[in-house]
C-alpha positions as CSV (number, residue, x, y, z in Angstrom):
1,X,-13.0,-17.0,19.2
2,X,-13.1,-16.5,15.4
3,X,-12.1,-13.4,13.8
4,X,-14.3,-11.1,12.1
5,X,-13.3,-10.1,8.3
6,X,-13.4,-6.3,8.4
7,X,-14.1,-3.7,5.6
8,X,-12.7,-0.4,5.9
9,X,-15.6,1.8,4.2
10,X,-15.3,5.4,3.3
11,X,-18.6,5.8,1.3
12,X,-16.7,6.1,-2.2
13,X,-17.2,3.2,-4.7
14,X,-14.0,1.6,-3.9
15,X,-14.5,1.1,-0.4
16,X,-18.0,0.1,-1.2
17,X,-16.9,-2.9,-3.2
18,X,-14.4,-4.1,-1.1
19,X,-17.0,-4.2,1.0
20,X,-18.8,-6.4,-0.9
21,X,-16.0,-8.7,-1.6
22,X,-15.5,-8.5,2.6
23,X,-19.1,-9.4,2.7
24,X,-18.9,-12.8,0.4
25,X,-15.6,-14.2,2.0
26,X,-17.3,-14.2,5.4
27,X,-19.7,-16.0,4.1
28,X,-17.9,-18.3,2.9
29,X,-15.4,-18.7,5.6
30,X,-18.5,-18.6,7.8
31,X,-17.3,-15.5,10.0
32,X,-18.8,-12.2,11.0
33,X,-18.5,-9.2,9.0
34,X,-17.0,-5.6,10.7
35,X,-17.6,-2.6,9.0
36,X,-15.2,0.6,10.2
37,X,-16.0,4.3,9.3
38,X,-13.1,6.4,10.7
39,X,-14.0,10.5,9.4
40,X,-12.6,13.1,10.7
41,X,-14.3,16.1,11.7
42,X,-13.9,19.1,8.9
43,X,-14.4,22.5,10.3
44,X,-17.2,24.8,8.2
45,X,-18.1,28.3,9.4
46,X,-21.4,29.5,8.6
47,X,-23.4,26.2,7.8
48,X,-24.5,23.4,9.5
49,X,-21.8,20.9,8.3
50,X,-20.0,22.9,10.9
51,X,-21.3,21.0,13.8
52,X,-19.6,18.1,14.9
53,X,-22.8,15.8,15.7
54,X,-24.0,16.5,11.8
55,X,-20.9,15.1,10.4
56,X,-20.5,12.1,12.8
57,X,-24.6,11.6,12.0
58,X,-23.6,11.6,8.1
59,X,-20.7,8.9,8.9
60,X,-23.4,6.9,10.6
61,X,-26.1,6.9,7.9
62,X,-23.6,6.2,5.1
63,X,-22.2,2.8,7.2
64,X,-25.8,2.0,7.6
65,X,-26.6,2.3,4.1
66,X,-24.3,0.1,3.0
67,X,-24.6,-2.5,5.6
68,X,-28.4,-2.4,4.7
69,X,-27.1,-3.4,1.1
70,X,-25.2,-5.9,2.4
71,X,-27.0,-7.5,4.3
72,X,-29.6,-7.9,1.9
73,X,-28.0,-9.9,-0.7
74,X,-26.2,-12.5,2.3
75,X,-29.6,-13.3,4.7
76,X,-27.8,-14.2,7.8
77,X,-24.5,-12.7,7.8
78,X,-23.4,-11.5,11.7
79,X,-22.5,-7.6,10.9
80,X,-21.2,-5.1,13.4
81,X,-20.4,-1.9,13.0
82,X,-17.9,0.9,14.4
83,X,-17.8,4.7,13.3
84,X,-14.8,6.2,14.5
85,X,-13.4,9.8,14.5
86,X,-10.1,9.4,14.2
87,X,-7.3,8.9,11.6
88,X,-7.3,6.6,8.8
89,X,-4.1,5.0,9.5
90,X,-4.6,4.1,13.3
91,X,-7.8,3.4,13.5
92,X,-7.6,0.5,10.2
93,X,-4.4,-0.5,11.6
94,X,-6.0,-1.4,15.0
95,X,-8.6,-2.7,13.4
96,X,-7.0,-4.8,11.2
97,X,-5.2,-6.5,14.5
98,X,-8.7,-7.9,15.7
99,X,-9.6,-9.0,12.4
100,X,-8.8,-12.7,10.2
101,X,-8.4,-9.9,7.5
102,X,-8.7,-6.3,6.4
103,X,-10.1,-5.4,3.2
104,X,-9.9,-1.6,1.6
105,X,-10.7,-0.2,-1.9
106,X,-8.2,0.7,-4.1
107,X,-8.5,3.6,-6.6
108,X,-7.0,3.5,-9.9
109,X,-3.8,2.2,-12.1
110,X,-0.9,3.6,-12.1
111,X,1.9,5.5,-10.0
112,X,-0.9,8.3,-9.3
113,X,-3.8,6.9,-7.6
114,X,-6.1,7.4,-4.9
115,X,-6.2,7.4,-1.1
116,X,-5.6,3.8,0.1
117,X,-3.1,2.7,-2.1
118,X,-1.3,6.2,-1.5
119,X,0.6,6.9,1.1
120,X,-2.1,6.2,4.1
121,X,-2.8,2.7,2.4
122,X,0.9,2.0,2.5
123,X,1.1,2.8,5.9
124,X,-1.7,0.4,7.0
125,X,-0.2,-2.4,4.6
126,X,2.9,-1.8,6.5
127,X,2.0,-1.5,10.1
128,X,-1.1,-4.1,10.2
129,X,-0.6,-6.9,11.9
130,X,-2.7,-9.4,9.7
131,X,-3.6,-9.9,5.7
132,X,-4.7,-6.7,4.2
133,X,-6.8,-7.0,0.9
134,X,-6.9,-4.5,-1.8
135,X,-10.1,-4.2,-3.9
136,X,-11.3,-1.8,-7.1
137,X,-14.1,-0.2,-7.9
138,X,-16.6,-2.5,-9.7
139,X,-15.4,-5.9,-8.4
140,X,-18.1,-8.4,-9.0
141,X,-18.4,-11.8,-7.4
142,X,-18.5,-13.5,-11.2
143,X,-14.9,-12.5,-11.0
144,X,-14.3,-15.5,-8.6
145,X,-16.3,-17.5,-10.5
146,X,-14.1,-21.5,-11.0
147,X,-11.4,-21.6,-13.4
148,X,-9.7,-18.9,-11.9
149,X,-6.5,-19.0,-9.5
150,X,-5.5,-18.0,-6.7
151,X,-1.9,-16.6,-7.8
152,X,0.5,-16.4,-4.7
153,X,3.8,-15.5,-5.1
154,X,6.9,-17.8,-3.4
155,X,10.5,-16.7,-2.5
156,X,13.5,-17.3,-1.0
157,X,13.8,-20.0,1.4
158,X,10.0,-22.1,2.6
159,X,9.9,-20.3,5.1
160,X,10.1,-17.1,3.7
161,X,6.8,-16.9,2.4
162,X,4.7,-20.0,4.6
163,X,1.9,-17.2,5.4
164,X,1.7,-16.0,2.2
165,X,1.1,-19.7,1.1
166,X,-0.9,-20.3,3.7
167,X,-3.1,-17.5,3.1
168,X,-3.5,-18.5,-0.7
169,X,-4.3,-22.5,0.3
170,X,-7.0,-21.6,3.4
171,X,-8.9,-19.0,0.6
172,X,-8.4,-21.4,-2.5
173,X,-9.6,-24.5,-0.2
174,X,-12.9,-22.0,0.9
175,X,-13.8,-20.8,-2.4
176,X,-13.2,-24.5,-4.1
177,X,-10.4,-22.7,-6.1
178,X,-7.0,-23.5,-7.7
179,X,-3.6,-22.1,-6.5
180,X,-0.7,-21.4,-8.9
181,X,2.0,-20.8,-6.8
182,X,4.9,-18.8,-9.2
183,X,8.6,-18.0,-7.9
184,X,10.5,-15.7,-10.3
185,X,14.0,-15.9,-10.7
186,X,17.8,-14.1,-12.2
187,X,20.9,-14.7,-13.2
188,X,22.8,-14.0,-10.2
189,X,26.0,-11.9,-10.6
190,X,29.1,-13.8,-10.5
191,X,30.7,-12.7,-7.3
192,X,27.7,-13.4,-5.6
193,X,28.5,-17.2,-6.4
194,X,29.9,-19.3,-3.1
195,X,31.5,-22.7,-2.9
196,X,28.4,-23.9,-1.3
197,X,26.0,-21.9,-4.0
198,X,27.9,-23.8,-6.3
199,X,27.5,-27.1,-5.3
200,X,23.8,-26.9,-5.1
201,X,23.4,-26.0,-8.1
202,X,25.5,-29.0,-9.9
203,X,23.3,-31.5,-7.2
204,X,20.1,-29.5,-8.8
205,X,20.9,-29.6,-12.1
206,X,21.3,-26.3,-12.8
207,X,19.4,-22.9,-11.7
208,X,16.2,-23.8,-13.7
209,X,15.7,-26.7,-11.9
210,X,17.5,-25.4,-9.0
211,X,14.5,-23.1,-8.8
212,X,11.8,-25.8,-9.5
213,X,12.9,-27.7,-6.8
214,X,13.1,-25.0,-3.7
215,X,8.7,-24.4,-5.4
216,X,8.1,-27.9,-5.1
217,X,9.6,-27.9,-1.5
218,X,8.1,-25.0,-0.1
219,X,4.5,-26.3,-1.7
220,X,5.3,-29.9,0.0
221,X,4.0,-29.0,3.3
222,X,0.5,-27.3,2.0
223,X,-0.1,-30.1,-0.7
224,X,-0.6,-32.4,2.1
225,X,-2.6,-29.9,4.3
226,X,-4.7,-29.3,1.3
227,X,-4.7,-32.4,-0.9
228,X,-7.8,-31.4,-2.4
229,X,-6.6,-28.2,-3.7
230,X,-4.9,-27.9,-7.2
231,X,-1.7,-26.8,-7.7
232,X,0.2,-25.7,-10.3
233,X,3.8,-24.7,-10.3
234,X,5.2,-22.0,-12.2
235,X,8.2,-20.8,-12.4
236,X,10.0,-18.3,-14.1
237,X,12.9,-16.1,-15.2
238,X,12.5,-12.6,-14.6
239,X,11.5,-10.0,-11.7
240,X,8.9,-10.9,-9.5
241,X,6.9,-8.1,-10.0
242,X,6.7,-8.6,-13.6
243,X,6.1,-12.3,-13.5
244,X,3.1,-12.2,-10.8
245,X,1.3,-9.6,-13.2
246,X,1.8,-11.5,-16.6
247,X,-0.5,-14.1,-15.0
248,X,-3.0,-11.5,-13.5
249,X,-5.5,-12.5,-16.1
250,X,-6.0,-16.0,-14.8
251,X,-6.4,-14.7,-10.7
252,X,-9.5,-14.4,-9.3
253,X,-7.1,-12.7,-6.3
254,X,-3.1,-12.6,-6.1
255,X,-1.4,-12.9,-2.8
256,X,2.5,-11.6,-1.9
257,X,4.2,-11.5,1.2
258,X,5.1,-8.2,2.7
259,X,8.5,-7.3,4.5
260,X,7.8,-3.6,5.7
261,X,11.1,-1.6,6.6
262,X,11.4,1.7,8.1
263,X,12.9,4.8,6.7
264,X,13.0,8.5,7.8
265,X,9.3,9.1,6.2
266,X,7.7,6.4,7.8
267,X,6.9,2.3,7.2
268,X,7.3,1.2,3.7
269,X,6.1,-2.0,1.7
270,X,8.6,-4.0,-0.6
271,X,8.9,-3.1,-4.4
272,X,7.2,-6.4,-5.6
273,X,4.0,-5.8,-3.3
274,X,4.2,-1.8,-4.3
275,X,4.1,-2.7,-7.9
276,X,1.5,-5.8,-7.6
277,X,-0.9,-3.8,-5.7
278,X,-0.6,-0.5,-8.2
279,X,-1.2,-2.6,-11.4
280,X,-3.1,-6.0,-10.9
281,X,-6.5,-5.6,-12.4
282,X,-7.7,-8.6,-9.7
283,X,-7.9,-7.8,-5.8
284,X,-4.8,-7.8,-4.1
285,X,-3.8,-9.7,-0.6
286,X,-0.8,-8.3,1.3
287,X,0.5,-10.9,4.3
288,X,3.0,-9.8,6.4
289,X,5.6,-12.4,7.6
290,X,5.4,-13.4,10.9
């Protein structure tokens, strides 16, 4: 059974947009659309916001209103819909596990910004079993108009980041796109040098083309899965993070791998995805390794 692409909706303009953008993909990866409300019920004395039923009545006519909009730019589309009252976190996060992907909004630029790229939206990110997309607020669909990339980012061993690649080749193959695939790299300290380091390098060449080469390997398998999809490699010295966003200008939508970890306060994403998803002006996909 194929899985729905679900939109995580809220009312504001952020979530409304990534509804949109949740909307188009199903469409073109021919796959229902789920739309989840989860609210929470806010105690009022006095006036009738107070009752329960009211407030879970106003969740249900905002997620109708904006399915009704939805629906009537993409004749056809399968929707389905779930209010929930319940907390952000687990109801997206279960949601997310039934779904090909989850897509949120995304407020603002920045270390300060708003809800779902705080620290609820980490959470998610972190705990969700499948890709999670991050959107803004006034996200259009000319944005993934052709000429523009998919921008994935590659590291370590092939492996190491074969969903994220994945991810980028399946999108780029359904929206006729291109992929540039970029792995960053640093001078290593010198004690982190090993007689088996060593030689690789001198076989390669050199860290440049040391570098180059592990790209080109890692993008050998999904070449030939994808031969119709262009690729260009890029690689480059310096952090990840800052390499992924001097090419956010050319992505339509950039794609990083997540390895969450735990700490005392909870699940937490890695410092390339933090910083991707706080300042890339394009919509954001977050796939966790399997």
């Amino acid at each position: 059974m194929t899985r729905p692409i679900t939109a995580g909706i809220d009312g504001t303009e952020e979530s409304l947009a990534a509804l949109g953008w949740a909307a188009r993909e199903a469409v073109r990866r021919g796959t229902g659309l789920r739309v989840v409300h989860a609210w929470r019920f806010q105690p009022y004395e006095g006036i009738e916001a107070g009752d329960r039923d009211t407030q879970a009545g106003w969740a249900r006519d905002a997620t109708a209103e904006a399915v009704r909009a939805v629906t009537g730019r993409h004749t056809g589309l399968e929707v389905s819909t779930d209010v929930v009252e319940g907390g952000s976190v687990d109801v997206l996060v279960a949601a997310a596990a039934e779904a090909e992907l989850l897509v949120l909004g995304s407020r603002g630029h920045g270390p300060v910004v708003g809800f779902l790229v705080g620290s609820v939206g980490q959470q998610v990110i972190a705990e969700a079993e499948r890709p999670v997309v991050l959107v803004r607020a006034g996200d259009q669909a000319t944005a993934e108009a052709a000429g523009r990339e998919i921008v994935v980012g590659q590291e370590g061993d092939p492996q190491d980041s074969a969903d994220a690649l994945r991810f980028a080749f399946e999108t780029a193959a359904a929206r006729g796109a291109s992929v540039r695939a970029v792995r960053a790299w640093t001078l290593p300290p010198v004690f982190a040098y090993s007689p088996g380091s060593l030689k690789l390098l001198d076989e390669a060449g050199g860290l440049e083309p040391y570098e180059k080469k592990a790209l080109a390997t890692a993008l050998q398998p999904w070449r030939e899965r994808f031969p119709d999809v262009p690729v260009v490699e890029h690689v480059e010295m310096g952090s990840a993070g800052q390499v992924l966003l001097s090419v956010t200008a050319r992505a339509q939508l950039m794609v990083v791998g997540r390895r969450a970890r735990r700490t005392a306060v909870g699940a937490r994403i890695g410092s390339v995805a933090y910083g991707v998803l706080h300042h890339a002006d394009c919509p954001v996909a977050v796939v966790p390794h399997s």
